[in-house]
TORKOLTOR-599292 format. One record per atom (N, C-alpha, C, O): residue in three letters; x, y, z. Coordinates in steps of 0.02 Angstrom, whole numbers, plus 32768, in hexadecimal, padded with zeros to 4 digits. Atoms other than C-alpha are relative to their C-alpha. Example, Ala and Ser with C-alpha at 12.3 -4.5 7.8 and 13.67 -1.06 7.14 Angstrom:
2
ALA802D7FC58000;ALA82677F1F8186;ALA802D803C8000;ALA8061803B8021;SER7FD67FC57FFD;SER82AC7FCB8165;SER7FD980378025;SER7FF2806E802D;
END
This chain:
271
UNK802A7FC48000;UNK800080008000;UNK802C803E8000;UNK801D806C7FDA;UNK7FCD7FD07FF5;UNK809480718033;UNK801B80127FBC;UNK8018804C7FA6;UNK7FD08012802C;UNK80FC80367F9B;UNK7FD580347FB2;UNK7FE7805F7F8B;UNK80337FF0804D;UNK806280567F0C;UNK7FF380568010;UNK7FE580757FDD;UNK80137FC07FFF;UNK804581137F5B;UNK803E80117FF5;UNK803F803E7FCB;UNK7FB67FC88017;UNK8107814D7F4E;UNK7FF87FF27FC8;UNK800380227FA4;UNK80037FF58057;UNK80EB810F7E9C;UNK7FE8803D7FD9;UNK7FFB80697FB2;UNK803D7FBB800C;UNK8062817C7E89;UNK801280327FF8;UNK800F80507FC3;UNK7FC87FC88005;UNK80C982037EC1;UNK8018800A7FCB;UNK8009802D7F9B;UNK7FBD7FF78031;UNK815681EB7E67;UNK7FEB80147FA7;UNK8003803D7F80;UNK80127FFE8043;UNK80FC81D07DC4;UNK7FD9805B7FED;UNK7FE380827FBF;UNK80177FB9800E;UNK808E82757DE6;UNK8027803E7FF0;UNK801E806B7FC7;UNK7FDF7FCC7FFE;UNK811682D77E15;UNK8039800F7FB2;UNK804880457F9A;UNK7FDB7FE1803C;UNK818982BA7D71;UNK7FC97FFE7FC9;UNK7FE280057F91;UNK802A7FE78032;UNK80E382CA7D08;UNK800D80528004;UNK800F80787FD4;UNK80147FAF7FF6;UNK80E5837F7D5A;UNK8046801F7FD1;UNK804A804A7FA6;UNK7FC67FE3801B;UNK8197838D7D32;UNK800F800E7FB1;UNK8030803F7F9F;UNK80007FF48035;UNK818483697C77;UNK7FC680287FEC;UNK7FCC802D7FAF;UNK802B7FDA800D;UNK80F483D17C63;UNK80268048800D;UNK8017807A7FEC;UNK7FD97FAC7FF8;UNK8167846C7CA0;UNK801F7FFC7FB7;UNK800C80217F8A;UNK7FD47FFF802D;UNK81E0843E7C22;UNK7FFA80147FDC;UNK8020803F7FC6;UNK802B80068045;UNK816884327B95;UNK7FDC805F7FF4;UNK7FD480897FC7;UNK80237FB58003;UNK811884D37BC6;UNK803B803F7FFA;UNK8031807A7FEA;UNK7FCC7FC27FFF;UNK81CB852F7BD6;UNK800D7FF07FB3;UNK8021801F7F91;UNK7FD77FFD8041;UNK81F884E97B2C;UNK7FDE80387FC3;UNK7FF4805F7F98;UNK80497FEF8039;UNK8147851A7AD1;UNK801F804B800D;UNK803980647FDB;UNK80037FC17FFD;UNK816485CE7B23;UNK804B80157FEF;UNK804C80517FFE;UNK7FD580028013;UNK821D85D07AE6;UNK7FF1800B7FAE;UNK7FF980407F8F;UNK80108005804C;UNK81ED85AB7A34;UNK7FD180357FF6;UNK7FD580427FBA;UNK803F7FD18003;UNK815986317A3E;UNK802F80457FE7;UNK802E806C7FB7;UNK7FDD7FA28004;UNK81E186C97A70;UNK80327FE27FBC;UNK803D800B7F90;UNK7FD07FE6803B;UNK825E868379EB;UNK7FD07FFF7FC7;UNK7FEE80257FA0;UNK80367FF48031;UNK81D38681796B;UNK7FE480437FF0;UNK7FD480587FB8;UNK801E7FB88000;UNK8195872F799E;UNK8039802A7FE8;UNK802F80587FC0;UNK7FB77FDA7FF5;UNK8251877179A7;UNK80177FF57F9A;UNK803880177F72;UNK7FE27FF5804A;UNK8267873C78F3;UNK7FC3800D7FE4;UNK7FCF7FFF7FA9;UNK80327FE1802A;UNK81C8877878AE;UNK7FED80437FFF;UNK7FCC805F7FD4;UNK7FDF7FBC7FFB;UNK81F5881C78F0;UNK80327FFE7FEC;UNK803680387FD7;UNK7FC17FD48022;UNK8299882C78AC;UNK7FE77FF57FB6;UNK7FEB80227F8C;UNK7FF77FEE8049;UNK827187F6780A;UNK7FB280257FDA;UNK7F9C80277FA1;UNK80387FB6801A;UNK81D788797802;UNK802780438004;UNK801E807C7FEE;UNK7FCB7FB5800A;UNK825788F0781A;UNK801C7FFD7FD7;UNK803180347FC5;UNK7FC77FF58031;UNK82C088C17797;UNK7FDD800B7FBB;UNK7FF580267F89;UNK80267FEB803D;UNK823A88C8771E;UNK7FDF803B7FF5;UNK7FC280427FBF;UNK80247FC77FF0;UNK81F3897C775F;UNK804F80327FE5;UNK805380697FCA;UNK7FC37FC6801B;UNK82BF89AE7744;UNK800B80097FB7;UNK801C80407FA1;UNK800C80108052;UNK82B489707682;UNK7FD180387FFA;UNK7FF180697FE6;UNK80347FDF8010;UNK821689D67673;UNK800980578019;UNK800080847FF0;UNK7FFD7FA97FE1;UNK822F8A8F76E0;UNK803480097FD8;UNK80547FDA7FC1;UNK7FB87FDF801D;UNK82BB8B00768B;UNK802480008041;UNK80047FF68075;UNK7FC57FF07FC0;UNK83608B1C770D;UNK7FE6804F7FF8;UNK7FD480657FC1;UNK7FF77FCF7FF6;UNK834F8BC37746;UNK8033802A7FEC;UNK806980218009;UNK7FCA7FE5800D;UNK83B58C3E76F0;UNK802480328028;UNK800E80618049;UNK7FCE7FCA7FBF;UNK84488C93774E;UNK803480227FEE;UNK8059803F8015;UNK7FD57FDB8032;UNK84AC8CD976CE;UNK7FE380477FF7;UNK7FA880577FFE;UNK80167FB18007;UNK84A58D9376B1;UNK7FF180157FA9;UNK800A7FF27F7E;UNK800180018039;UNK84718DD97610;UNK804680067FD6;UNK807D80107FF0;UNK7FC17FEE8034;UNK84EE8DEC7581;UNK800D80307FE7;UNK7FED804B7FB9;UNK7FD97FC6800D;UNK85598E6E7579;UNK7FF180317FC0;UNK7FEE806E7FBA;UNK80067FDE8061;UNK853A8E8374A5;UNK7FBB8013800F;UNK7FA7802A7FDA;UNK80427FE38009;UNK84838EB574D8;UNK80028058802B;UNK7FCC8074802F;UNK7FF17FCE7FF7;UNK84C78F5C7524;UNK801C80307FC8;UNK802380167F90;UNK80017FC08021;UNK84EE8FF874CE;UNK804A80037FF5;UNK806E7FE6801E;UNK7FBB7FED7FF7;UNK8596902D749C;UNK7FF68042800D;UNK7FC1805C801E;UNK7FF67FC37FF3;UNK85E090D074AA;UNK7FEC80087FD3;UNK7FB180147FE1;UNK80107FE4803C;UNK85C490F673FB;UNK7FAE80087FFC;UNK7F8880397FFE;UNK805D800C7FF0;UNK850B90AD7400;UNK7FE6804B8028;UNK7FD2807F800E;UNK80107FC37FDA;UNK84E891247492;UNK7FFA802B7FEE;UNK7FC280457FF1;UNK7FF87FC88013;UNK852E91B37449;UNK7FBD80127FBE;UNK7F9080357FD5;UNK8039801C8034;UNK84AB91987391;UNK7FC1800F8023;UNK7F9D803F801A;UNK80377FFB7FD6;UNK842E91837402;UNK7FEF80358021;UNK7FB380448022;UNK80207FC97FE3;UNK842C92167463;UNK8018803B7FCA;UNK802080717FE8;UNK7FF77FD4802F;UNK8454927F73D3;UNK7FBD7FF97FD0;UNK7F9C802C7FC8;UNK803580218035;UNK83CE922E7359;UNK7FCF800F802E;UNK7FA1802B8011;UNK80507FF87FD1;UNK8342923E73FB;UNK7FF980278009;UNK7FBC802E8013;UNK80177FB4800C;UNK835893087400;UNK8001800A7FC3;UNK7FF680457FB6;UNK7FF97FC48044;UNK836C9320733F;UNK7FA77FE87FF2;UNK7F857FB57FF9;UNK80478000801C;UNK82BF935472FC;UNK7FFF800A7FAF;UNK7FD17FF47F8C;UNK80067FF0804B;UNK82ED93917246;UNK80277FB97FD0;UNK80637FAA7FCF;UNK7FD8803A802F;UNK830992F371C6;UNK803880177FD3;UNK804980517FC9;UNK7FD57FFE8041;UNK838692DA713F;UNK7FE280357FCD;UNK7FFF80687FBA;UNK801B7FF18038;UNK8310930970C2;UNK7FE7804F8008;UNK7FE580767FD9;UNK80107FA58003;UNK82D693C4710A;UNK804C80108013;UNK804E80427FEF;UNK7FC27FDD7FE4;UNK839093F6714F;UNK80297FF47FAA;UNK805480207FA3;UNK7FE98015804B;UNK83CD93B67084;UNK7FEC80437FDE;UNK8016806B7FCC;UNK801D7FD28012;UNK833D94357046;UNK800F804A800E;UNK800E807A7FE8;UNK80017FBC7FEE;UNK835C94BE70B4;UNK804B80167FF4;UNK805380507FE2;UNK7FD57FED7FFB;UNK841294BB70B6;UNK800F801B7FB0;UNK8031804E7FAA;UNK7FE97FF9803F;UNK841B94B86FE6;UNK7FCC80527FEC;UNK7FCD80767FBA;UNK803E7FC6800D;UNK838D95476FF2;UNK802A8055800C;UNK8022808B7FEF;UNK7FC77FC17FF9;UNK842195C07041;UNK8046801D7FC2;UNK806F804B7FC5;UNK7FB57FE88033;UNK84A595C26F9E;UNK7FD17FF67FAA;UNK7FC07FC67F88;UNK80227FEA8038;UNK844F960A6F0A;UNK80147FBC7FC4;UNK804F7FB27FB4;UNK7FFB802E8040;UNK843C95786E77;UNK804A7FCB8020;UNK807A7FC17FFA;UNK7FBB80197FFB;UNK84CA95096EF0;UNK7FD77FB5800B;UNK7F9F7FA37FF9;UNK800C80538002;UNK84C5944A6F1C;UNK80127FF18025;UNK804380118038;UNK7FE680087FB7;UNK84D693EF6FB8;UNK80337FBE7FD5;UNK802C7F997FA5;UNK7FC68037801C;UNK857E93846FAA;UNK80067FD58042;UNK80217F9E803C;UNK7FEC80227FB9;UNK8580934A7077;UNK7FC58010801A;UNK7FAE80458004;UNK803B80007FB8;UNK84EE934270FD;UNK801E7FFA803B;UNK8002802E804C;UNK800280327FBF;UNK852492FF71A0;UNK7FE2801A803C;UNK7FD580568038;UNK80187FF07FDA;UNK84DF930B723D;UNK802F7FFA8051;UNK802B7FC98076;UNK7FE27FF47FDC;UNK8554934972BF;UNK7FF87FE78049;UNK7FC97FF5806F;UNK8009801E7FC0;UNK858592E37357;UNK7FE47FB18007;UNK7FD77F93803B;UNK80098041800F;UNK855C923D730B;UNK80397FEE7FD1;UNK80417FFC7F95;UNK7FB18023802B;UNK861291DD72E2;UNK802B80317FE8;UNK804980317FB2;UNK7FDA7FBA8008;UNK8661927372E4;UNK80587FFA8005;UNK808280278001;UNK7FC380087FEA;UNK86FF921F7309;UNK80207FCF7FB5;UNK80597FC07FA3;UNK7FE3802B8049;UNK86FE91B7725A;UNK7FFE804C7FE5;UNK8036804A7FCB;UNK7FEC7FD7803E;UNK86FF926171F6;UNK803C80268001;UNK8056803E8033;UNK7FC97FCB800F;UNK878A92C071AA;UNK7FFA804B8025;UNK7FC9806F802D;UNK80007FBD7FD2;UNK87C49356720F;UNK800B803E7FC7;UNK800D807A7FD7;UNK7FEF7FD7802A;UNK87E593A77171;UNK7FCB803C7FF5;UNK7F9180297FF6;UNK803A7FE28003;UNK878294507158;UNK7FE57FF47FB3;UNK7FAA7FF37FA2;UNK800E7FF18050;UNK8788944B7099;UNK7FCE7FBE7FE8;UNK7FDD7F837FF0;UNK8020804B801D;UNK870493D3704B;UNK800C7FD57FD8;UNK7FF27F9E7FD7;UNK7FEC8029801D;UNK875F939C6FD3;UNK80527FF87FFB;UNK80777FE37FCE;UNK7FB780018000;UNK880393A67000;UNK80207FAE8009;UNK804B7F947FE4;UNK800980497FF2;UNK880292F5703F;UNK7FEF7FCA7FE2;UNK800B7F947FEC;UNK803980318011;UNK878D92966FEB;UNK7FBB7FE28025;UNK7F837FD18013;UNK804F80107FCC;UNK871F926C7082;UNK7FCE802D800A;UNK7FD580648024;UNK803E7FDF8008;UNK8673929F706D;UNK7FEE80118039;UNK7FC3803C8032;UNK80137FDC7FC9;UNK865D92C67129;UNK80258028803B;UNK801C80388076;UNK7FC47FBC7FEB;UNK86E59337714F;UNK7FEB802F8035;UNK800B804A8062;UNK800A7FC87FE6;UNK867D93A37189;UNK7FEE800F8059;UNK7FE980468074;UNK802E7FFF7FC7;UNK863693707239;UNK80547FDF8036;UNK80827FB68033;UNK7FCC80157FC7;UNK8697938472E0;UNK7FDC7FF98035;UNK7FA2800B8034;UNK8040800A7FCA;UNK865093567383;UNK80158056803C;UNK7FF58065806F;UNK7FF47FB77FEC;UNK869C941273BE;UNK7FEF80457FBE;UNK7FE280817FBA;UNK80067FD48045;UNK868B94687324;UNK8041803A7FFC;UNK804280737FE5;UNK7FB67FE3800B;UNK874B94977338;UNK80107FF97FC3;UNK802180297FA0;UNK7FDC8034803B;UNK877C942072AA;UNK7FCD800C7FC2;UNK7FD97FF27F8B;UNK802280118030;UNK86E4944C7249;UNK801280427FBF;UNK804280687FC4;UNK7FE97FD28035;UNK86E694BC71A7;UNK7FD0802F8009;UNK7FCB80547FD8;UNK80277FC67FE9;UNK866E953071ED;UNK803B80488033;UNK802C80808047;UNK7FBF7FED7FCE;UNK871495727255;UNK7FDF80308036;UNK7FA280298041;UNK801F7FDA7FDA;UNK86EF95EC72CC;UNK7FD8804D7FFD;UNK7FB48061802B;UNK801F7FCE8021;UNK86B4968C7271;UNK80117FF87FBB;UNK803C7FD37FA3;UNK800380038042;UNK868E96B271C5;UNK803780287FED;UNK8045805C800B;UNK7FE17FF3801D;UNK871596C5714A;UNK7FD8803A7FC8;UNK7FFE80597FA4;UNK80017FD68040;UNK8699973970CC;UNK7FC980268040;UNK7F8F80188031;UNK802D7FEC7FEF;UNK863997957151;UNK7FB07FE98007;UNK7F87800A8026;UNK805180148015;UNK8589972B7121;UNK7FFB7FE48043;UNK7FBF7FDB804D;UNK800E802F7FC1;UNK859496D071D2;UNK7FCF7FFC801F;UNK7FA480067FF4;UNK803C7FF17FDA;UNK850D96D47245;UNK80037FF38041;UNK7FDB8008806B;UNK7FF6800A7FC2;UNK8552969772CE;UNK80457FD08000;UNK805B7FAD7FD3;UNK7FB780307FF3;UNK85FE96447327;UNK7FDC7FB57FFF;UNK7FAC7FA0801F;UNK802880597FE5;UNK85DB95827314;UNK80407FEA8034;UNK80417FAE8043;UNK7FD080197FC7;UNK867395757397;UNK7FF17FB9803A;UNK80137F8B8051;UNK802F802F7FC7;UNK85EA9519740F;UNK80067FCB7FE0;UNK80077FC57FA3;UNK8024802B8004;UNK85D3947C7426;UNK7FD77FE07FDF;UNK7FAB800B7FE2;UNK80428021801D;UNK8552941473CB;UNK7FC580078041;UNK7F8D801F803A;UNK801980117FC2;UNK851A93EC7491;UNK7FD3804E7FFF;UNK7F97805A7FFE;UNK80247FAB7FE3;UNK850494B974AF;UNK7FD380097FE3;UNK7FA9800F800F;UNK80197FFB8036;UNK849794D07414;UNK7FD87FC97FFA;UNK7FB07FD37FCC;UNK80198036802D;UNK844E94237400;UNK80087FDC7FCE;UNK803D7FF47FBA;UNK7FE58017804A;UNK846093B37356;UNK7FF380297FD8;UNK7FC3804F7FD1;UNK7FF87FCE8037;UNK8493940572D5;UNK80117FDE7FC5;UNK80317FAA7FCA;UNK7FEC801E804D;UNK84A993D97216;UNK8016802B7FEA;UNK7FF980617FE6;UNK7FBF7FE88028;UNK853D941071C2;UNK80077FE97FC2;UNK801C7FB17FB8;UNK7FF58011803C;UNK8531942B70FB;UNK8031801C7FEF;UNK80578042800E;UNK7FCD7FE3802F;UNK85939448706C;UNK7FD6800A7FC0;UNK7FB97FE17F9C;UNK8033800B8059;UNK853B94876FD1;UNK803D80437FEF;UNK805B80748005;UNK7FCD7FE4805C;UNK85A094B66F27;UNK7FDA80347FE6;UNK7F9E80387FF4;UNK80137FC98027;UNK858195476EC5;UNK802D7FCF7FBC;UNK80617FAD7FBB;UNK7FF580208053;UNK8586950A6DFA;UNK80567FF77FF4;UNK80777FC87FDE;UNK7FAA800E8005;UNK864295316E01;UNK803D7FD58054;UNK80787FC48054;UNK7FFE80467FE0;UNK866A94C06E8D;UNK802380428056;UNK804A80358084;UNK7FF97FD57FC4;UNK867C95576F16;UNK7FBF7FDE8053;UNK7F827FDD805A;UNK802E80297FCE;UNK862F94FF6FB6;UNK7FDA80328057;UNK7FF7804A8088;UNK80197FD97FB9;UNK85CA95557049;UNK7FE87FCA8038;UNK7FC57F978037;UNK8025803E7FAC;UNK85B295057106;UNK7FBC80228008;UNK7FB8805D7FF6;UNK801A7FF87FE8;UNK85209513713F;UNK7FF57FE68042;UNK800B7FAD8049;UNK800680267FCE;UNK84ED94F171F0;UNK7FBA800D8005;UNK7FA980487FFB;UNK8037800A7FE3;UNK843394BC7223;UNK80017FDB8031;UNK801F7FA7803D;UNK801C80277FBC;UNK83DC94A472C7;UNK7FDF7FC77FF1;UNK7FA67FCF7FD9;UNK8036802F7FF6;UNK839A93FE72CA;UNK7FD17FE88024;UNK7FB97FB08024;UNK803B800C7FDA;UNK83219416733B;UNK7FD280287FDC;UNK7FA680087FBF;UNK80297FC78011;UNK82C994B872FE;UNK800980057FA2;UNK7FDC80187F7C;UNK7FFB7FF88049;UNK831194B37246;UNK8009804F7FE8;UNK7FFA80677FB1;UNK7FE07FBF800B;UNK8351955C7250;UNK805480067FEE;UNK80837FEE800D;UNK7FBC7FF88007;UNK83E9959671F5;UNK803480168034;UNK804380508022;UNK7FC27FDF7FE6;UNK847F95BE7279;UNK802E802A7FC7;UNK804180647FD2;UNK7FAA7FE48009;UNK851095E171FC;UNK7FE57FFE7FB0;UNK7FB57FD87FA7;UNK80038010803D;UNK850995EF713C;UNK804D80277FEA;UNK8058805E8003;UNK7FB77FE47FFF;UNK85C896197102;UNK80157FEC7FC1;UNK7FFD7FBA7FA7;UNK7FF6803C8033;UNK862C95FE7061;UNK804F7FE28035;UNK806680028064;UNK7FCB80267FF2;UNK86C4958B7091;UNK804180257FE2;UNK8041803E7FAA;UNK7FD47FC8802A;UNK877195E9707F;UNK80347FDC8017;UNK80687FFC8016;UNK7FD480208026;UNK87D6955F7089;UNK80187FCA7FCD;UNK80387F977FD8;UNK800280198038;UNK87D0952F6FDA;UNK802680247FC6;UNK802480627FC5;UNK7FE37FEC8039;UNK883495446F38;UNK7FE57FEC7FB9;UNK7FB97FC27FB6;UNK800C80298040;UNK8820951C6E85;UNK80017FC37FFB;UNK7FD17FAB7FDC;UNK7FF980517FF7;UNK884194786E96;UNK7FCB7FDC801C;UNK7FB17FAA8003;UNK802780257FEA;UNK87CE94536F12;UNK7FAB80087FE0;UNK7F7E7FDD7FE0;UNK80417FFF8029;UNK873894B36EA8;UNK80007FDB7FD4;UNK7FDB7FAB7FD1;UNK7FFA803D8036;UNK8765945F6E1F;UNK7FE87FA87FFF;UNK7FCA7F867FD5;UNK800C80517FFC;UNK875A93A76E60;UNK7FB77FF3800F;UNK7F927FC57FFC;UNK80527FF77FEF;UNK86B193E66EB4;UNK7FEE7FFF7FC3;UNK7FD57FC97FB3;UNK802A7FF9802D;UNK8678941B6E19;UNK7FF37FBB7FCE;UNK7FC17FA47FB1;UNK7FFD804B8025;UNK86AC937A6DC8;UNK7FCC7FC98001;UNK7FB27FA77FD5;UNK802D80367FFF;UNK864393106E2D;UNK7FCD8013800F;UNK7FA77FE98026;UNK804B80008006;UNK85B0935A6E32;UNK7FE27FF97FC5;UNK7FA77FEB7FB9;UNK802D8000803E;UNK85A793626D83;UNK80037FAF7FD7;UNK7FEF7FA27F9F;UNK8009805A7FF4;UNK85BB92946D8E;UNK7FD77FFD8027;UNK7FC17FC88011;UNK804280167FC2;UNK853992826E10;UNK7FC680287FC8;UNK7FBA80617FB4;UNK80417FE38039;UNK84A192766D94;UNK7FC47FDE8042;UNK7F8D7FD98028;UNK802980177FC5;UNK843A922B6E4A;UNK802080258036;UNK805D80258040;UNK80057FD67FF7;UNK841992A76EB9;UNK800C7FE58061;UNK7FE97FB68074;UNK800E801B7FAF;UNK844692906F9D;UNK7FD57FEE8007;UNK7FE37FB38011;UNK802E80147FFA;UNK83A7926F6FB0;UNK7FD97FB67FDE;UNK7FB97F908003;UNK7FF280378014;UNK839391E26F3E;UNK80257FD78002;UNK80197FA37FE4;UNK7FD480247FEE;UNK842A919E6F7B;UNK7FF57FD2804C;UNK80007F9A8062;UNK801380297FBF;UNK83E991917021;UNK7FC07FE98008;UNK7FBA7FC7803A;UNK8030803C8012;UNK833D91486FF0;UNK80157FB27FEF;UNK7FEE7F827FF9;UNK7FF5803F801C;UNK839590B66FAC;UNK80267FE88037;UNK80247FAC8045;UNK7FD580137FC1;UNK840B90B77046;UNK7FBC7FD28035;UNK7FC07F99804B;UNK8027800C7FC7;UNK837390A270BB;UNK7FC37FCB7FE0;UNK7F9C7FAD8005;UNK802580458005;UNK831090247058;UNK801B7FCF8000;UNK7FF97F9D7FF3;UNK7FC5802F7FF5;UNK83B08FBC7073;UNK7FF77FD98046;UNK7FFA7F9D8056;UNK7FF380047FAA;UNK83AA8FCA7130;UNK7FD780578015;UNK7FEC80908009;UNK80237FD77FD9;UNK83239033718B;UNK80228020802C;UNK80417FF98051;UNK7FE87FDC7FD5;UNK836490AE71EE;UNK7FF780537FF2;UNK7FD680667FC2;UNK7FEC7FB08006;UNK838991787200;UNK803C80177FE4;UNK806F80198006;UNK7FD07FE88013;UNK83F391BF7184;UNK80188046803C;UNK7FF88070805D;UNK7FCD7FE17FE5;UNK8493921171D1;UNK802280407FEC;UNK803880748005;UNK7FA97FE88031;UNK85059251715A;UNK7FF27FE57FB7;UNK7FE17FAB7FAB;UNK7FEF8002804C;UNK8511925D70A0;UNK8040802C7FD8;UNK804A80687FD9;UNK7FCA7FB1800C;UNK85AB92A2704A;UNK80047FDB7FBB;UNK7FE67FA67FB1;UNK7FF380168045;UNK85E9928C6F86;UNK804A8017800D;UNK806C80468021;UNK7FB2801A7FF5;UNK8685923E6F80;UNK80087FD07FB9;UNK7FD87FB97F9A;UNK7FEE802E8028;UNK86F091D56EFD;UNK7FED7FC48008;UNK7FE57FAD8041;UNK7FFA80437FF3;UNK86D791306EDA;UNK80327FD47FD8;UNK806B7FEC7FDA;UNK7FD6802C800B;UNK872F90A26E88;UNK800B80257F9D;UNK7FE280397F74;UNK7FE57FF48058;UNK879490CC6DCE;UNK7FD98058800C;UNK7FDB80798040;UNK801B7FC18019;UNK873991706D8E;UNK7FAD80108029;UNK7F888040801F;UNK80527FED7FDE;UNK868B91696DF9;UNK8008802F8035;UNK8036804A8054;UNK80117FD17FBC;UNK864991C76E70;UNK7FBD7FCE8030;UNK7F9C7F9C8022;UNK8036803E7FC6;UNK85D3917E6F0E;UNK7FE880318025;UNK801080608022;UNK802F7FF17FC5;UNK855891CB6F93;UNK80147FD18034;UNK800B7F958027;UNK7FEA80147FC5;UNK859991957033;UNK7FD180228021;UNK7FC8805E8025;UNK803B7FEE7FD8;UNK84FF917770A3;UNK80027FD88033;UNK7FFD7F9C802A;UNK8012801C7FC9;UNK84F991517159;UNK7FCD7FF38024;UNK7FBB8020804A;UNK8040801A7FE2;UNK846A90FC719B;UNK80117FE4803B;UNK80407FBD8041;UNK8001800C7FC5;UNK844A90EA724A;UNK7FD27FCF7FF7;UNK7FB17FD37FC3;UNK804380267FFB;UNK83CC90557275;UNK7FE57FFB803D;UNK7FFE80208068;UNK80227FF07FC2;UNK8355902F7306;UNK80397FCE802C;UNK80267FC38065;UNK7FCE800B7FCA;UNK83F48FD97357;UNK8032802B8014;UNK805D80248040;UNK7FBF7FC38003;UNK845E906A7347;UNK803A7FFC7FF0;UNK806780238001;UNK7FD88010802A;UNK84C7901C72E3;UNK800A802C7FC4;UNK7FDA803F7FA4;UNK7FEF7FCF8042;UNK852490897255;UNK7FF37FD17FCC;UNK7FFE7F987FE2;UNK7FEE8028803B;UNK8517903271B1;UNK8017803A7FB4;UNK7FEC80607F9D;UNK7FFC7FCB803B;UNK8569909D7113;UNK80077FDF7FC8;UNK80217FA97FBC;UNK80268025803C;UNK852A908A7073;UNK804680337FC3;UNK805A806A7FD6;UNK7FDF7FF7802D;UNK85A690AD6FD6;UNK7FC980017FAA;UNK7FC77FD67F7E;UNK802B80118037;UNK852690D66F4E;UNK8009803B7FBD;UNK800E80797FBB;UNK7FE57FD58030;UNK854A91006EA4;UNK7FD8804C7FEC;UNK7F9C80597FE9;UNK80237FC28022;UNK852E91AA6E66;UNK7FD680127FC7;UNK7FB080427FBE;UNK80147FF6805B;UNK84FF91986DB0;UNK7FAD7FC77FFE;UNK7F767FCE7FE2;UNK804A80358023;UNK848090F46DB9;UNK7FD77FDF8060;UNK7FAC7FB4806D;UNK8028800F7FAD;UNK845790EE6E93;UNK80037FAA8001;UNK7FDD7F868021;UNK7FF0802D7FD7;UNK84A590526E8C;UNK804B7FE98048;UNK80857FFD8047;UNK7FD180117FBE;UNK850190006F48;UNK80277FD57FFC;UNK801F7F998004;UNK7FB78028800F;UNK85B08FD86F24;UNK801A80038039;UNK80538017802D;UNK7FE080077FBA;UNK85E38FCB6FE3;UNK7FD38010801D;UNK7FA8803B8015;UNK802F7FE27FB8;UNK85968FC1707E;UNK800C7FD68042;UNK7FFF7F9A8047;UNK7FE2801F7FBA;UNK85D98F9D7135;UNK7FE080278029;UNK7FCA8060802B;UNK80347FEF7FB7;UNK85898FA271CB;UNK80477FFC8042;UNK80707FCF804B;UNK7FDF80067FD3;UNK85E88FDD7261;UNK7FD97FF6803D;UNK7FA480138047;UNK801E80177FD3;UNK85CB8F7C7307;UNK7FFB8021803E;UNK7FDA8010806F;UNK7FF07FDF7FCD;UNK860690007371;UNK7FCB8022802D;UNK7FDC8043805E;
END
């Protein structure tokens, strides 16, 4: 009787014992089951979300100096190409515009030379002081109207022409490009025979007119004409040299022939 109840026992008690076992194993297998069905829902949520970006933007989406400068020159000028062209050729009885530019935009690519054609470079004329420019500091024939000594800054943008008289005698003009009022109308007095002469030369090769030069410029590449000057080109031609600004403020200059307004060069500076 003794013998058959410690059985009893014994048998109950390692039933209990494998029943723990069974129950620690089941709940073992449960958490590593859960533990990997969470990680690999994460690894499929990391496939799917983007990484967070932590990089800063890129440098090339900033402005240069040059840019800048364009920009805040081009955002006060109010008078276009096409009325400062008109008005300036409207000051020299029966003359012809040979240069446009618009002072204080790349002022550091033009010739410091005053003479327009002493050089060959069609935008001679524009200084970002108007030390260097061919407007000098008072008038050589009395016609002046005022010192252009200032600044572009003091004054605002200004457009600085050159228009020819038939025999190749050249007058600056200076216009406000805000208001479109003449500052300066002058003839140029440092020029010789030589240099009327070459003037006269190529205007009477330029059978397409600045203005048609820089229509064809700007259906190339949209932007705000700059600068137009008449300059040599390759062998015996002549070209309209037209700077187009675009809505990046990127320069691009256009090399377009004089005689048939076709674009035999054209580079874009990144500056």
């Amino acid at each position: 009787m003794n013998s058959a109840s410690s059985r009893s026992r014994t048998l109950k008690t390692v039933g209990a014992l494998g029943m723990a076992a069974a129950t620690a194993v089941l709940m073992t297998g449960c958490g590593q089951s859960s533990d990997s069905a969470t990680t690999a829902a994460t690894s499929e949520a990391a496939k799917v979300v983007p990484q967070k970006q932590t990089t800063s933007p890129s440098a090339s989406a900033e402005l240069t100096e040059d840019q800048q400068e364009r920009k805040k020159v081009l955002d006060a000028t109010k008078v276009t190409f096409d009325d400062a062209a008109t008005t300036a050729a409207g000051e020299v009885a029966g003359g012809k515009l040979v240069d446009l530019d618009l002072e204080g935009v790349d002022d550091d690519d033009k010739d410091q030379s005053p003479s327009p054609t002493g050089s060959g470079s069609p935008t001679g004329s524009a200084s970002p002081t108007g030390s260097a420019s061919p407007t000098g500091t008072a008038s050589p024939t009395g016609t002046g109207t005022s010192s252009p000594s200032a600044s572009p800054g003091s004054e605002g943008p200004v457009w600085v022409a050159e228009v020819a008289e038939k025999d190749g005698t050249v007058h600056t003009v200076r216009i406000n490009a805000v208001d479109g009022k003449v500052i300066e109308a002058r003839v140029d007095a440092d020029q010789d025979a030589d240099d009327k002469k070459q003037t006269a030369d190529r205007l009477a090769q330029a059978t397409q007119t600045p203005q048609q030069a820089a229509k064809v410029a700007t259906e190339k590449k949209k932007g705000t004409v700059t600068s137009v000057g008449l300059d040599d080109g390759e062998g015996d031609s002549v070209v309209w040299q037209v700077d187009v600004v675009g809505s990046d403020w990127k320069k691009t200059t256009f090399d377009v022939d004089a005689k048939n307004d076709t674009i035999v060069r054209e580079e874009t500076d990144n500056d």
